[in-house]
C-alpha positions in Angstrom: -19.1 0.8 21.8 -16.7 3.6 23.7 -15.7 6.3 22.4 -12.4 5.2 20.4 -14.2 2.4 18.7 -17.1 5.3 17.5 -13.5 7.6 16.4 -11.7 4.4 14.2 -14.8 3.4 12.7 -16.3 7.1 11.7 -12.3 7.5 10.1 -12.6 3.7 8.9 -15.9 4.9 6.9 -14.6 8.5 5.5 -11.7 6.3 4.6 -13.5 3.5 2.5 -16.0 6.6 1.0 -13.6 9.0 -0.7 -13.6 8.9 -4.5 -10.3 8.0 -6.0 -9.0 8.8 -9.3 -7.0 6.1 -10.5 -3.8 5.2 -13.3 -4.8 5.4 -16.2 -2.9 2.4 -18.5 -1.5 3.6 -21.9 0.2 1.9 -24.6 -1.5 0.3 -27.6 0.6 -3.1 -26.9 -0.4 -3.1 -22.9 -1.4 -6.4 -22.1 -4.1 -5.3 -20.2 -5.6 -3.2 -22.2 -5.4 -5.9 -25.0 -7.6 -8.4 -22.7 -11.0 -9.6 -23.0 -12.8 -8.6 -19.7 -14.6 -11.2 -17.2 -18.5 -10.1 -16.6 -19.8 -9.6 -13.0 -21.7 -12.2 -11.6 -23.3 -9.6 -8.7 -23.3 -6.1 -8.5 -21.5 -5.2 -4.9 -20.1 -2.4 -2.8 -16.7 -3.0 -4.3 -18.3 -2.7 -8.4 -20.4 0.1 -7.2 -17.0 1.6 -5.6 -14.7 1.1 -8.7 -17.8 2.8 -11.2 -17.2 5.8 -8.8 -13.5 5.8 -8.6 -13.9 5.3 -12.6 -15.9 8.4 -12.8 -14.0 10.5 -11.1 -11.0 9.6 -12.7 -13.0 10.5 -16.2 -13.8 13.3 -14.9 -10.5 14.4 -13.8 -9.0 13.5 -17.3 -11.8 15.0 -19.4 -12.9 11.7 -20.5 -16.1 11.0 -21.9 -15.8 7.3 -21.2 -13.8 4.9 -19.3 -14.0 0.7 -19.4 -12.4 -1.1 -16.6 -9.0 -1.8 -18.2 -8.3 1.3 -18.7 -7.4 1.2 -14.8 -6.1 -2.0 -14.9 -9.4 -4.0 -13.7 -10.5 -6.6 -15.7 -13.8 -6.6 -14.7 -16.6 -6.3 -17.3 -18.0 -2.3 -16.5 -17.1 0.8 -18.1 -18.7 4.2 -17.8 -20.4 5.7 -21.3 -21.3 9.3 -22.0 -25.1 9.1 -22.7 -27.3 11.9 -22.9 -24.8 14.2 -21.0 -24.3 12.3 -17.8 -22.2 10.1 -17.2 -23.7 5.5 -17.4 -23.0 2.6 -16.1 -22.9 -0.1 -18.0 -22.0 -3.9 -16.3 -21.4 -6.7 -18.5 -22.7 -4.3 -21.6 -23.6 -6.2 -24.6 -24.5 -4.7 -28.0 -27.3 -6.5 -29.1 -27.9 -4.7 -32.9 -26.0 -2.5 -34.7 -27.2 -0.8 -37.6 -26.0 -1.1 -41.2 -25.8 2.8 -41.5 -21.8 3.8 -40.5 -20.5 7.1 -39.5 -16.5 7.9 -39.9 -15.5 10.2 -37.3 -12.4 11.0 -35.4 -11.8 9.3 -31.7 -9.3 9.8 -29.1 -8.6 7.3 -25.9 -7.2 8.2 -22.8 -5.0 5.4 -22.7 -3.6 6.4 -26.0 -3.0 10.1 -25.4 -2.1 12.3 -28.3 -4.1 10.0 -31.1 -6.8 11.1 -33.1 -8.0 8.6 -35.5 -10.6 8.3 -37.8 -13.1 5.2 -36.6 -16.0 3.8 -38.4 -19.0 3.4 -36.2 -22.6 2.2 -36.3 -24.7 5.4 -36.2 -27.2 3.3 -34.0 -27.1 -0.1 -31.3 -28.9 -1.9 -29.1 -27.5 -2.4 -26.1 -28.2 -4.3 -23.0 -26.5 -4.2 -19.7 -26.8 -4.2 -16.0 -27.5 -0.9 -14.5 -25.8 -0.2 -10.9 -28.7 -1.5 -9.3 -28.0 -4.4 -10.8 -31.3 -4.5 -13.2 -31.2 -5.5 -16.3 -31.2 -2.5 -19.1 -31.6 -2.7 -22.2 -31.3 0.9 -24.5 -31.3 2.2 -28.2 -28.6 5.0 -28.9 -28.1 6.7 -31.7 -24.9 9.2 -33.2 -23.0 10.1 -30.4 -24.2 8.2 -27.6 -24.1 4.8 -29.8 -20.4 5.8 -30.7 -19.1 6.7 -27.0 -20.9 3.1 -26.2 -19.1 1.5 -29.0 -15.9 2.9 -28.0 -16.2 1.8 -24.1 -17.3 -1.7 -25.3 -14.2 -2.2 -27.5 -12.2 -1.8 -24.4 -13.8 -4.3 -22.8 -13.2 -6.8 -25.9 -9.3 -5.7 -26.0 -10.2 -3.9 -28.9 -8.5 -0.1 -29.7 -9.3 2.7 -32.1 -5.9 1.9 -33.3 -7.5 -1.8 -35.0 -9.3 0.3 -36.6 -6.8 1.7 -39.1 -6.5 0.0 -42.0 -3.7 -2.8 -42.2 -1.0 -0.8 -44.4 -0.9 1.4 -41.5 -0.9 -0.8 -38.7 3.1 -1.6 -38.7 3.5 0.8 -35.7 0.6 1.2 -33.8 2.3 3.0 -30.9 2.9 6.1 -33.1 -0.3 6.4 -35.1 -1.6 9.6 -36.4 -0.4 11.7 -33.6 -2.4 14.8 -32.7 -1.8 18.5 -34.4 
């Protein structure tokens, strides 16, 4: 290997490295967002690549959760908030959900401005792959279970906006906007 082969594949590897942050989609009527997701047969450099980019672009936003769509993937991975750091979860699946609900407001980045009130199981089961690609399987409880909820919804095509009830759902776009 010379010396400009050493020089385009050293830029060719900073290149594919770097951390992205992506779009995030908005719109309660976005096709996309509105999608039931496709689960990952095998976690690869490209899932492990997106989770990153996905993070990042969380992070950036102040997000405590992002799902797949959200950045126009419809992949089945989102990113939870789970004992203050930040979780993969691939092809998450809640597995119980308790009978106990909590009310409490939720926002979404891809519906900026909202604030609803959402009904939530205070405590789940979950299973899901981890970014290793083993199998997980978790109890959360209160906040945790909630963020969880959340990122799952997304990847059923489900919004905090379904959860109003239906006298208020004639405009879903302009739903209880934030004070």
């Amino acid at each position: 290997m010379n010396r400009l082969d050493l020089l385009y594949n050293h830029r060719y590897l900073k290149y594919n490295d770097c951390i992205a942050v992506l779009p995030i989609l908005t719109g309660a009527q976005n096709p996309v967002l509105r999608s039931k997701t496709k689960p990952i047969e095998k976690v690869t450099k490209e899932i492990k690549k997106l989770l990153k980019d996905m993070e990042e672009t969380a992070k950036s936003a102040e997000g405590v959760g992002i799902a797949a769509p959200q950045v126009g993937r419809s992949e089945r991975v989102c990113l939870a908030m789970i004992n203050g750091r930040s979780a993969p979860l691939i092809n998450p699946e809640i597995t119980w959900k308790s009978e106990e609900t909590d009310v409490q407001q939720e926002g979404c980045l891809s519906l900026p401005g909202i604030w609803l009130l959402v009904p939530r199981a205070t405590a789940i089961a979950v299973r899901y792959l981890d970014e290793k690609g083993q199998l997980q399987e978790r109890m959360l409880k209160d906040w945790d279970a909630r963020v969880t909820q959340h990122e799952v919804d997304h990847l059923d095509g489900i919004l905090i906006v379904d959860y109003q009830p239906e006298e208020h759902q004639t405009d879903r776009e302009t739903a209880q906007p934030a004070l």
